[in-house]
C-alpha positions as CSV (number, residue, x, y, z in Angstrom):
1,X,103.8,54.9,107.7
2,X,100.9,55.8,105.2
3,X,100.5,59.8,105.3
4,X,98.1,62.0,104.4
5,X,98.4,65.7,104.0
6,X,96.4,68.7,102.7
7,X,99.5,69.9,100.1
8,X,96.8,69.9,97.7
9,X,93.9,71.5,99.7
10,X,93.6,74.7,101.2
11,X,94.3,74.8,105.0
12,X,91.2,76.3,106.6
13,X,88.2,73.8,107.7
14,X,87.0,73.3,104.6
15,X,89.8,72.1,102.8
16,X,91.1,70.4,105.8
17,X,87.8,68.4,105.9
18,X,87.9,67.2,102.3
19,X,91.5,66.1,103.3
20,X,90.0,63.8,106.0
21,X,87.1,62.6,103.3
22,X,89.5,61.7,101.2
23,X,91.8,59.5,103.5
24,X,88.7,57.3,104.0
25,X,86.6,54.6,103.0
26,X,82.8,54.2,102.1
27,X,82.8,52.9,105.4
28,X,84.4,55.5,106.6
29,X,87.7,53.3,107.8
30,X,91.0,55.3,107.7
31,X,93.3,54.4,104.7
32,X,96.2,56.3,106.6
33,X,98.4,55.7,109.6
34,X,98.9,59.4,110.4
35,X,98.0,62.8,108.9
36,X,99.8,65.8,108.8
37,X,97.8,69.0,108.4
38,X,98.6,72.6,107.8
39,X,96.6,74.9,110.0
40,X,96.1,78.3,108.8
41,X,96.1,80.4,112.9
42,X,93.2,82.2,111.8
43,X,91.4,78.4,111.2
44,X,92.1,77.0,114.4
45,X,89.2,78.2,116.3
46,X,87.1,76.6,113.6
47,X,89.7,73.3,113.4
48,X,91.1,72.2,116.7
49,X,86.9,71.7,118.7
50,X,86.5,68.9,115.8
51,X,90.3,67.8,115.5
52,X,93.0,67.3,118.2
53,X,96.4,66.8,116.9
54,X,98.5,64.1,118.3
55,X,101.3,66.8,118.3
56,X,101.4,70.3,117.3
57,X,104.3,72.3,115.1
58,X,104.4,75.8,115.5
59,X,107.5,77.5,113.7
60,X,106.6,81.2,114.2
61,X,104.2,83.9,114.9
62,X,104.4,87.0,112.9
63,X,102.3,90.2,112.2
64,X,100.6,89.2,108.7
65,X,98.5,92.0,106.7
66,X,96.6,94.2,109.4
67,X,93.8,93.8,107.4
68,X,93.5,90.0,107.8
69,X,95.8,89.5,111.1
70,X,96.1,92.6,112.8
71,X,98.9,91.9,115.8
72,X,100.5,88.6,116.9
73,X,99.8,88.9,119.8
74,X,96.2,88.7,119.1
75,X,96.9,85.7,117.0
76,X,98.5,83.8,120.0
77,X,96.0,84.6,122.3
78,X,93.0,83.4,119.8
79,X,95.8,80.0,118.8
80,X,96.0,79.1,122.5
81,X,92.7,79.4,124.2
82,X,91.8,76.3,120.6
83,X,94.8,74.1,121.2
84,X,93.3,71.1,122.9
85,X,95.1,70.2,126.4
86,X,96.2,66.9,125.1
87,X,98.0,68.2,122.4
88,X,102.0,68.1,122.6
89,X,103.3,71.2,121.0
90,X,106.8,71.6,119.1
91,X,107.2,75.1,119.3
92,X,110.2,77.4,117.9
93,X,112.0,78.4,121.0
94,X,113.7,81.1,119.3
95,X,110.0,82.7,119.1
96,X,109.1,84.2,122.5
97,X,105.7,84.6,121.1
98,X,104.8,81.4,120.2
99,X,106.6,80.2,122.8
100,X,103.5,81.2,124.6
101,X,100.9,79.2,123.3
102,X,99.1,77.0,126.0
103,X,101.4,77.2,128.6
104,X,100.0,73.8,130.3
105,X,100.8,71.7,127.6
106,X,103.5,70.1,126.9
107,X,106.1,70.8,124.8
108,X,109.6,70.6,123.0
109,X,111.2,73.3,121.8
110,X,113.7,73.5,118.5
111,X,115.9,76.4,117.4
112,X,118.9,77.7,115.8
113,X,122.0,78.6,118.2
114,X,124.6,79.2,115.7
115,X,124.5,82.3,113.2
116,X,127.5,83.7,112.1
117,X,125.3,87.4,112.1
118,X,124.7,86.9,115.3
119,X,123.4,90.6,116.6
120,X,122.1,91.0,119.8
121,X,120.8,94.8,118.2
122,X,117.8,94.5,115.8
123,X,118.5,96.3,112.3
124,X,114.3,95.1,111.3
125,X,111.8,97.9,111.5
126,X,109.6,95.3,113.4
127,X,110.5,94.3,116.8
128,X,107.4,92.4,117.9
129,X,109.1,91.9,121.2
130,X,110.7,93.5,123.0
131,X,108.9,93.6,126.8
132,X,109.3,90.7,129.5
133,X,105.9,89.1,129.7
134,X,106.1,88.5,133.2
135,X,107.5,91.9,134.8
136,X,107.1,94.2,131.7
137,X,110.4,95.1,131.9
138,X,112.9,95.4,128.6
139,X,114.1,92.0,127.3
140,X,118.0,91.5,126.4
141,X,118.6,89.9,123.6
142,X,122.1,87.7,123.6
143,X,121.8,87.2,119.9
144,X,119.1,87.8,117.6
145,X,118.4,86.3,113.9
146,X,116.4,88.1,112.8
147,X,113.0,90.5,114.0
148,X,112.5,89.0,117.5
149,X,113.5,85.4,116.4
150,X,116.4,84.7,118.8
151,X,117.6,84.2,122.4
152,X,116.5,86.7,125.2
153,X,116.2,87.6,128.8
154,X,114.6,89.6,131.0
155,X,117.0,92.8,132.6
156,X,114.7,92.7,136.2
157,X,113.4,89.4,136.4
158,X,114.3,85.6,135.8
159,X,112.4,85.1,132.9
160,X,114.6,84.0,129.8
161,X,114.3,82.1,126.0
162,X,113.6,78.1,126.5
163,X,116.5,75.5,126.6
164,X,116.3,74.0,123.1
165,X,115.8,70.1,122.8
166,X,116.4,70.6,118.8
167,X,119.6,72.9,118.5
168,X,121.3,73.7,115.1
169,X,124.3,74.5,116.6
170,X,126.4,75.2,113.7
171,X,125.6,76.0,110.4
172,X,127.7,75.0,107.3
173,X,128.0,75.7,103.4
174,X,126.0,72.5,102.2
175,X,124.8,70.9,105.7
176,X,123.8,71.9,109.3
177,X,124.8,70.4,112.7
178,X,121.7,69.3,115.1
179,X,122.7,68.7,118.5
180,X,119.8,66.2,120.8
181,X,121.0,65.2,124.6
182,X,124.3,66.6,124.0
183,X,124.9,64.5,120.9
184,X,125.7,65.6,117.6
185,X,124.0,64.8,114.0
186,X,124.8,66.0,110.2
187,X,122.3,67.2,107.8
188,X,122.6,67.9,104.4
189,X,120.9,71.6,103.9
190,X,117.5,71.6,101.4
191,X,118.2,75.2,101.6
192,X,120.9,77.9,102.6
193,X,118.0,80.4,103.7
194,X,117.8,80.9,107.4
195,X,113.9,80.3,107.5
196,X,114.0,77.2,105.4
197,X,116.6,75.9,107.9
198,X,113.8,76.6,110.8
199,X,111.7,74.6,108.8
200,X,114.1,71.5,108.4
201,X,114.7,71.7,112.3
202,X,111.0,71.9,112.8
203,X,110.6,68.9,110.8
204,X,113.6,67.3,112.1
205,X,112.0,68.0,115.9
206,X,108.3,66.2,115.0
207,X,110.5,63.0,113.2
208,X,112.4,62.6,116.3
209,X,109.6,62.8,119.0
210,X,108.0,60.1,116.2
211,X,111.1,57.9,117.2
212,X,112.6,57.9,113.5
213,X,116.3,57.4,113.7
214,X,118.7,60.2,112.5
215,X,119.7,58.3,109.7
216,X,116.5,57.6,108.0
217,X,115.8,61.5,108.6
218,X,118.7,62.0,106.9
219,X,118.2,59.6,103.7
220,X,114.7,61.5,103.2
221,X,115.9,64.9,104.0
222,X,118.0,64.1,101.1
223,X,115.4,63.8,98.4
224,X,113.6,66.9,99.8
225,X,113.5,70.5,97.9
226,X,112.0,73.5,97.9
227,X,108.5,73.2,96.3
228,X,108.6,75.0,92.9
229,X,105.9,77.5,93.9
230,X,108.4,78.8,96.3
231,X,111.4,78.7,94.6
232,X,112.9,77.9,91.3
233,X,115.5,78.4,88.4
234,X,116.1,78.7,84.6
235,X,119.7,78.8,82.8
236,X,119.3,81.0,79.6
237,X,122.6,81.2,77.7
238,X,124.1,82.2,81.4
239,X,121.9,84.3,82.3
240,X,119.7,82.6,85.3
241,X,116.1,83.3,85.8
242,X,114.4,82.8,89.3
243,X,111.3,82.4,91.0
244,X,111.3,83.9,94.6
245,X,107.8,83.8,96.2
246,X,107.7,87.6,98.3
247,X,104.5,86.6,100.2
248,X,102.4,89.4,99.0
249,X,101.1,92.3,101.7
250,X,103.1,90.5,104.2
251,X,106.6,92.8,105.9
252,X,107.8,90.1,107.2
253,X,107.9,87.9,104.9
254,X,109.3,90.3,101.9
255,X,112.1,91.5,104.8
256,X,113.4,87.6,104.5
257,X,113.4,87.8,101.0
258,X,115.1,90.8,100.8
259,X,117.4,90.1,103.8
260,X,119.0,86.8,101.7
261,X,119.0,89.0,98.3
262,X,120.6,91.8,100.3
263,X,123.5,89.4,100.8
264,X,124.3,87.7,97.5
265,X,127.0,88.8,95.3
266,X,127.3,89.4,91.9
267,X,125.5,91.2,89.1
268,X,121.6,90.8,90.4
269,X,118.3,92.4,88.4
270,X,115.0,92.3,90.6
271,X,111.6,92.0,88.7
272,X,109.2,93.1,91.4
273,X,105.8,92.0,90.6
274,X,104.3,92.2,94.7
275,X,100.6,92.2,95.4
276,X,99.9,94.1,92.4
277,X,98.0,92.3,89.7
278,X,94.2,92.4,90.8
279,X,94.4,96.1,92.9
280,X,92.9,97.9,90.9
281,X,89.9,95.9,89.6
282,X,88.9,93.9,93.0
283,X,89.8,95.7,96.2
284,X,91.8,97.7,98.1
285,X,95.3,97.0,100.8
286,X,96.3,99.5,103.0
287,X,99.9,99.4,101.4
288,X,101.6,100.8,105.3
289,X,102.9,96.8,104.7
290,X,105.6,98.2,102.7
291,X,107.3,100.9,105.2
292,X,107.2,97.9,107.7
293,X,109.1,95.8,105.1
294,X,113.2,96.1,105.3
295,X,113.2,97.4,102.0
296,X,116.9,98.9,103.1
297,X,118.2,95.4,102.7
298,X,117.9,96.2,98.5
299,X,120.2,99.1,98.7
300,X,123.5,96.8,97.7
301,X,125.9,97.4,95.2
302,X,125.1,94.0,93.9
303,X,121.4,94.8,93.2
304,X,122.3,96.1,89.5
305,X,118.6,97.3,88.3
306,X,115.1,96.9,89.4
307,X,112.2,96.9,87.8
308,X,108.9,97.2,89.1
309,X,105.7,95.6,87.3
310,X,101.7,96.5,87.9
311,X,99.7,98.9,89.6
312,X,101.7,99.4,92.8
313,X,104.9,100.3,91.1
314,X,104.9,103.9,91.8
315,X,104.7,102.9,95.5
316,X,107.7,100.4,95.4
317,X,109.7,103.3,93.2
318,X,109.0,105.5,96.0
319,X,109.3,103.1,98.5
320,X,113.2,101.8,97.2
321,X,113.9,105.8,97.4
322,X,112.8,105.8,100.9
323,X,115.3,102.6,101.4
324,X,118.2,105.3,99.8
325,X,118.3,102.8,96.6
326,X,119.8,105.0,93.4
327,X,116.2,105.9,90.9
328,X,118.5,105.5,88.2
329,X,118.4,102.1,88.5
330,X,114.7,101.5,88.7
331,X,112.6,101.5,86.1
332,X,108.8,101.8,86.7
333,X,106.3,100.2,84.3
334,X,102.6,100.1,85.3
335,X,102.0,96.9,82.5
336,X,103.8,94.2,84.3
337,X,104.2,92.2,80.6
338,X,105.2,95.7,79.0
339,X,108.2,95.3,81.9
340,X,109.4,92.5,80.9
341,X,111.5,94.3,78.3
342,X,113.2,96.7,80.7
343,X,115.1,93.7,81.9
344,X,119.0,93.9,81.1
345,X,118.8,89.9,81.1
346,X,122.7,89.5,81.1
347,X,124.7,87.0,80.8
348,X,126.5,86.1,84.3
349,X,123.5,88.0,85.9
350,X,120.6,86.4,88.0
351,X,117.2,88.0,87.6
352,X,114.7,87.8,90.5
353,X,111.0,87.3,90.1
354,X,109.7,88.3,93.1
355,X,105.6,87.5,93.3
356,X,102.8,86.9,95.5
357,X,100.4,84.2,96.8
358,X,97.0,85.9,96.6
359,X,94.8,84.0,94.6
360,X,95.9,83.1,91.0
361,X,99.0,85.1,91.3
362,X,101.1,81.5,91.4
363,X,99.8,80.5,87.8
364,X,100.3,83.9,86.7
365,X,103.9,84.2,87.7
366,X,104.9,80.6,86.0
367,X,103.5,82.6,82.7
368,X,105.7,85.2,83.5
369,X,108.6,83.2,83.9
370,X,108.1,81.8,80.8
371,X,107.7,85.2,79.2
372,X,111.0,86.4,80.8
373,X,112.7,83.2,79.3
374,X,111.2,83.5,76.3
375,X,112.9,87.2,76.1
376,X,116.2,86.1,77.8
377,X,116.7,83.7,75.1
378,X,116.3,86.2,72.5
379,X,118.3,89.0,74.3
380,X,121.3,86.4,75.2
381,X,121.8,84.5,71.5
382,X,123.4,87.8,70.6
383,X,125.6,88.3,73.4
């Protein structure tokens, strides 16, 4: 199949709609079999009257920045009333909130069975939900993953999580185990993150109801990585340097980050460099994002140092405090290149760049990296 995607565009109408231009002819003939298309939630009232998808993915639904998102729930409700009827969804069955959606439509579900954290407790400070929607009575969790990603039940009525038709059922060093009509499949893992494995089932899920076979899943699931906006790495001398995108102004998405941090071993240094840069000179977050965030999960002997960069780095200093992480072992620099040389940068250590994805921030942390290298390779020749 010939595909065409909006990885280069934005993913509101606009940039969706130059996608389409571009996938067609003067004469307006398609070039392209099939086109997959990122839809940002707050879009879709705007997308879906003009567009109806063939199939529809939806991996999770999270509160974002209040300023931009305010409450899930009001995301869903705003996501379902645009879906089109026709429109078969692939939905996250671990997520009770997307799992709402247009309840008429139909729909698989994928999700993750196997954890060995399993918890049925949530140690997040967000709990999005936690009430049946049918009774409003509490919901039971069997296990949780993570927030309110898992499997649940209501403690009055019948209402309970979705049979999955996408199931990683076990999850291994280097692949995972997806089981479809009680039969069992290998994949190679693009990633050991837990949401990065969502997304390869969610993927997975759409390839299958396409009617790919396993196997040719697998030979391209193979050649995938994590985009090096996202993610990335640098060997100095030993010493390894590494991009982490922290969604900026976003709990959630920081608590992942520092959920998977949280658990690594060995000597770590974290360069925090979060929704800082343009603060001060173009407008104004409420910054409550960060007491929602698990900043807890930082408090780990293996987190050696931390500095943080920019304008907000009094409020991560005081917010790390908060989390019970030792102030001797931050260092607070308001000039995020002036912070650069509070880095230990030592050999057998990995060093964190943790960065945002407002506007310009993405080009701004690859010139960082290359600052920090720069310095690592100085700091490590005499080690």
């Amino acid at each position: 199949k010939k595909v065409i995607s909006n990885n280069f565009g934005s993913n509101i109408n606009s940039g969706i709609a130059t996608t389409l231009l571009k996938g067609v002819n003067l004469l307006n003939k398609s070039q392209y079999d099939i086109a997959i298309i990122e839809v940002d939630e707050r879009s879709s009232m705007r997308i879906y009257p003009y567009l109806e998808p063939t199939y529809t993915i939806v991996t999770n639904l999270f509160r974002d920045s209040i300023m931009r998102n305010a409450h899930p729930e009001y995301i869903r409700s705003f996501v379902s009333k645009a879906m089109p009827s026709k429109t078969k969804l692939i939905i996250n069955g671990d997520d009770l909130i997307s799992c709402e959606i247009a309840p008429n439509n139909d729909r698989v579900y994928f999700g993750i069975s196997k954890c060995d954290n399993k918890d049925s407790k949530c140690i997040n400070l967000i709990n999005d939900k936690q009430i049946c929607p049918i009774c409003h009575n509490k919901l039971v969790y069997d296990y949780r993953h993570y927030h309110h990603i898992g499997k649940a039940h209501c403690s009055k009525c019948d209402f309970k999580s979705p049979d999955l038709n996408y199931d990683v059922c076990d999850i291994k060093k280097d692949h995972i185990i997806v089981k479809e009509d009680n039969k069992e499949y290998k994949y190679d893992l693009v990633s050991d993150k837990l949401f990065d494995i969502y997304n390869m089932i969610a993927a997975i899920s759409l390839a299958r109801e396409l009617d790919i076979k396993h196997e040719d899943i697998q030979t391209y699931m193979k050649k995938t990585s994590i985009t090096k906006t996202r993610y990335n790495e640098t060997d100095v001398n030993g010493c390894k340097i590494i991009m982490q995108m922290a969604k900026d102004m976003n709990a959630l998405a920081c608590s992942r980050v520092f959920d998977y941090l949280g658990q690594q071993e060995g000597n770590i240094e974290l360069f925090l460099m979060m929704s800082n840069r343009l603060d001060e000179v173009e407008w104004s977050e409420n910054i409550c994002w960060m007491y929602d965030c698990d900043f807890e999960f930082l408090n780990n002997p293996s987190i050696k140092h931390i500095v943080a960069a920019g304008a907000r780095c009094k409020d991560f200093k005081l917010r790390l405090s908060l989390a019970g992480y030792p102030l001797e072992n931050i260092d607070c620099v308001f000039d995020d290149k002036e912070a650069i040389k509070s880095l230990h940068l030592e050999k057998g250590s990995k060093v964190y760049m943790l960065y945002g994805a407002s506007g310009g921030d993405i080009d701004y942390a690859f010139n960082m990296k290359n600052l920090i290298v720069a310095r690592a390779k100085e700091v490590t020749k005499w080690r």
